[in-house]
ZARO-857714 format. One record per residue: residue in three letters; y, z, x of N, C-alpha, C in turn. Coordinates in steps of 0.02 Angstrom, whole numbers, padded with zeros to 5 digits, always signed. Layout:
BEGIN
ALAYZXYZXYZX...
***
This chain:
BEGIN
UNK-00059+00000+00042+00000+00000+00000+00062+00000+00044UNK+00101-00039+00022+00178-00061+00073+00212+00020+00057UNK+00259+00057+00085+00268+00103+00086+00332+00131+00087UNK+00349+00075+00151+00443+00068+00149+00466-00002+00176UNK+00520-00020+00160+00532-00082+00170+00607-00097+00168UNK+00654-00138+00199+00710-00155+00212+00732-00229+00178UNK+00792-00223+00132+00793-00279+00112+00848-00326+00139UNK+00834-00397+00155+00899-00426+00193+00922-00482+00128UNK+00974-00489+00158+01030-00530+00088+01049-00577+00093UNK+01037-00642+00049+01038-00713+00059+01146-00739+00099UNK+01155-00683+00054+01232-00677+00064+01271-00625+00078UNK+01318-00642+00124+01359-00590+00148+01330-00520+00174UNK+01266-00544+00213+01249-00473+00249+01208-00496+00326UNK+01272-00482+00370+01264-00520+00432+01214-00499+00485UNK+01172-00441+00462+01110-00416+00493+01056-00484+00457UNK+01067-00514+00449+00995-00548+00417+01020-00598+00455UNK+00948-00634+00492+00937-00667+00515+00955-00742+00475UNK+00952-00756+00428+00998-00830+00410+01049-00803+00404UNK+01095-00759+00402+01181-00755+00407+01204-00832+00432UNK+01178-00838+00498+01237-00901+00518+01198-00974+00528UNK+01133-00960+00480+01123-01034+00434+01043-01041+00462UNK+01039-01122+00447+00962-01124+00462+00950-01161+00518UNK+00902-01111+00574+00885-01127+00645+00797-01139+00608UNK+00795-01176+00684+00723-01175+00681+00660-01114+00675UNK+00703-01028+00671+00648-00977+00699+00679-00958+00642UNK+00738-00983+00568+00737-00933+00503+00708-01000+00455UNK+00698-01061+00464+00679-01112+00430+00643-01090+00372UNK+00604-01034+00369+00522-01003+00327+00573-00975+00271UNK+00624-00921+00297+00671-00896+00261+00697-00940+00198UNK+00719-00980+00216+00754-01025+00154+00679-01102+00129UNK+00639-01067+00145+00566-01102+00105+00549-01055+00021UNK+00497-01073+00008+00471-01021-00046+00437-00968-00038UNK+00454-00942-00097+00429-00861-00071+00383-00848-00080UNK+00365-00794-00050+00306-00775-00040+00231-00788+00031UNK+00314-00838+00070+00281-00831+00157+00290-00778+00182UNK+00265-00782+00252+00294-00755+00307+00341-00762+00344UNK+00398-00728+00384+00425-00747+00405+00403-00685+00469UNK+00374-00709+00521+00368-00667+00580+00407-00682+00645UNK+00424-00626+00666+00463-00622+00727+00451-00592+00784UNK+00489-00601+00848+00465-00560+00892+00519-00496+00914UNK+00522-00452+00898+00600-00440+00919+00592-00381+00985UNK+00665-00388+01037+00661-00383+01091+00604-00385+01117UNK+00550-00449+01096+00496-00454+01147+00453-00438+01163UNK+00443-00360+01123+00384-00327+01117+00358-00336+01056UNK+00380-00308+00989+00352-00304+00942+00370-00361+00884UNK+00303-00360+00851+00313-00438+00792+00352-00406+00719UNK+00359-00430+00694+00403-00401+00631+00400-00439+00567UNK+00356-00408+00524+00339-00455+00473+00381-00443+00426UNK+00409-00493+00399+00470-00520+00328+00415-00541+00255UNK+00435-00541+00231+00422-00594+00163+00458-00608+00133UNK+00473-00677+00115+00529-00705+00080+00538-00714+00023UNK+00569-00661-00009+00580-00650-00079+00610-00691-00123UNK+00653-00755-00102+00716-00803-00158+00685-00858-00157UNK+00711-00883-00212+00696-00970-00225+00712-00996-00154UNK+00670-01058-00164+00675-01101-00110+00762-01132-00126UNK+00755-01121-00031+00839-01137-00027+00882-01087-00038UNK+00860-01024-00036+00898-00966-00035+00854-00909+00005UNK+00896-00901+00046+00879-00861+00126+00860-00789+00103UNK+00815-00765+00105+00821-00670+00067+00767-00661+00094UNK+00744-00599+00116+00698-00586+00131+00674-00509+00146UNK+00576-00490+00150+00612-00410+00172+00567-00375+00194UNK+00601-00352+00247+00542-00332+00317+00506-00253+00275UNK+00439-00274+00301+00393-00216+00292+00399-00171+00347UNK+00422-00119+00337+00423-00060+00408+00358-00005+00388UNK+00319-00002+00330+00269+00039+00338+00236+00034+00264UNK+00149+00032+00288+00111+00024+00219+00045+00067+00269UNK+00039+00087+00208-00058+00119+00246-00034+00149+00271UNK-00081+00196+00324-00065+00226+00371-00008+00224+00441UNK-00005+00157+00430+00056+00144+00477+00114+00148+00479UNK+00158+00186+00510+00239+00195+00510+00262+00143+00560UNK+00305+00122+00546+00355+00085+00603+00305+00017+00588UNK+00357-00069+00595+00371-00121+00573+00325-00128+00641UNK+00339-00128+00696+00287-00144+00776+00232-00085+00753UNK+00209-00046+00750+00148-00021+00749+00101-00060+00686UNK+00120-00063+00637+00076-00107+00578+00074-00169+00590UNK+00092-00205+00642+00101-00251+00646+00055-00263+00679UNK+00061-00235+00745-00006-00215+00797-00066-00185+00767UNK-00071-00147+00728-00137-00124+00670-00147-00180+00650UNK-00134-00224+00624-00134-00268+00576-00179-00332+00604UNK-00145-00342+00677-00143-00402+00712-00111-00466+00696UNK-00060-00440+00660+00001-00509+00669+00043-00524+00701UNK+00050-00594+00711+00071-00625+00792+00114-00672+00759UNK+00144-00709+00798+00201-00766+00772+00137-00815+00735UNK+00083-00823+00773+00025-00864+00717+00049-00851+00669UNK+00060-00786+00621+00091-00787+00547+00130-00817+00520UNK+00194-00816+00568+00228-00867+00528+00224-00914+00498UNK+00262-00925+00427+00254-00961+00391+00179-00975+00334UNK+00147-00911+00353+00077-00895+00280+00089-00901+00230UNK+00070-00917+00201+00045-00914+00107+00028-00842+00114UNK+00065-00790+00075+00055-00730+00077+00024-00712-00006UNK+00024-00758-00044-00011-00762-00115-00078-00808-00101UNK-00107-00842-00044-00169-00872-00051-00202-00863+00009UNK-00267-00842+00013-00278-00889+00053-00310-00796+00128UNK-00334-00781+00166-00354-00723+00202-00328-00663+00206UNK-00240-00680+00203-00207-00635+00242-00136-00631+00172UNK-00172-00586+00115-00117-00605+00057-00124-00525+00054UNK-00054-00540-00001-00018-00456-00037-00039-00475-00111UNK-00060-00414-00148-00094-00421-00192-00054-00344-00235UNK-00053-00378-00292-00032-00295-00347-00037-00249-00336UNK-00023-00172-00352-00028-00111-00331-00031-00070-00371UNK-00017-00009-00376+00008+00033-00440+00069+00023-00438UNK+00078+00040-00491+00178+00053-00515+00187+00112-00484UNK+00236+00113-00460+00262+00169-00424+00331+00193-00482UNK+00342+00246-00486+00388+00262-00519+00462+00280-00472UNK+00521+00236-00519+00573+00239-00486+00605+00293-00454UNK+00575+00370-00480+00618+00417-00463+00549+00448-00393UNK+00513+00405-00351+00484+00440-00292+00500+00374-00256UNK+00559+00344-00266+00581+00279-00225+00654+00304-00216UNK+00627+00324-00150+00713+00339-00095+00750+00290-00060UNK+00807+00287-00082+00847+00218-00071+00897+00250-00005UNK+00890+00208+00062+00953+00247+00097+00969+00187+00129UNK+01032+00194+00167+01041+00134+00237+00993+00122+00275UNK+00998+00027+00300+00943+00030+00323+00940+00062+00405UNK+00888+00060+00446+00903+00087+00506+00876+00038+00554UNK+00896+00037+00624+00883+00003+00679+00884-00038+00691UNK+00968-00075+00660+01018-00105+00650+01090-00120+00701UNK+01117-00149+00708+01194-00132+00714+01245-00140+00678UNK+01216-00190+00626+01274-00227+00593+01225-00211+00507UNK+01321-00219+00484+01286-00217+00398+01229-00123+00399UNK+01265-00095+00447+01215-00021+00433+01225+00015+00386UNK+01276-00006+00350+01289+00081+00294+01261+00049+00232UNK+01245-00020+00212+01200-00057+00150+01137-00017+00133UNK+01122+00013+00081+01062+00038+00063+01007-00013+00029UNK+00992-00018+00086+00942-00093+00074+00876-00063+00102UNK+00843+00008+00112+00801+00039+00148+00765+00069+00088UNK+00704+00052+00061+00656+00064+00032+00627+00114+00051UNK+00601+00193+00032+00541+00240+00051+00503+00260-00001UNK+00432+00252-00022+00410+00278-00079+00407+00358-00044UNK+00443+00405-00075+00416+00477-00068+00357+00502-00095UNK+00328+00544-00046+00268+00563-00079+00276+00644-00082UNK+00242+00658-00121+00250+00714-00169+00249+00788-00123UNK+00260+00823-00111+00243+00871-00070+00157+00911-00083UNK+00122+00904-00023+00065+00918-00055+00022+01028-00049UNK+00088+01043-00018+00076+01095-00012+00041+01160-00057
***
């Protein structure tokens, strides 16, 4: 189950990688949704997106933790996704996202996203809270 997640904005939010249009490494971005859009960032770790908007509109939104895994480079590395991903059918096909439970809106913590520079104070940062189990 996806767990927390960061959302980036087709418009006017200059942390997202199509901000200043379409290169050959956001091309997936402004495709249809429901690819991949994988990255490498500073070189170590891959960073998986899925592209949430109609084709021809850039949106997209990085998974930073599902399952047991915290952090966007560690699930990634659990996972074993590599730039090979880019550009998957994430609705067909080995390597898909599939329904879940409903989560109810009030254990969904909304804050800024983090590990950022730009566009940081946007609450575009997804956390399902989980319940205290004490």
């Amino acid at each position: 189950m996806i767990r927390e997640t960061e959302a980036y904005l087709p418009v006017g939010d200059p942390a997202a990688h199509a901000h200043a249009g379409r290169t050959k490494r956001t091309a997936v971005i402004f495709g249809s949704p429901g690819h991949a859009y994988v990255y490498l960032n500073y070189g170590l770790h891959h960073m998986l997106n899925i592209v949430v908007e109609e084709e021809g509109v850039p949106g997209c939104v990085l998974i930073r933790a599902a399952g047991e895994w915290t952090g966007p480079g560690r699930l990634t590395r659990a996972l074993g996704i590599n730039l090979s991903h880019y550009g998957v059918d994430l609705t067909d096909g080995d390597f898909q996202l599939r329904d879940g439970p409903r989560i109810e809106d009030s254990r969904v913590q909304i804050t800024p996203r983090i590990g950022i520079s730009k566009a940081v104070d946007l609450p575009l940062r997804f956390v399902i809270h989980e319940p205290d189990m004490r």
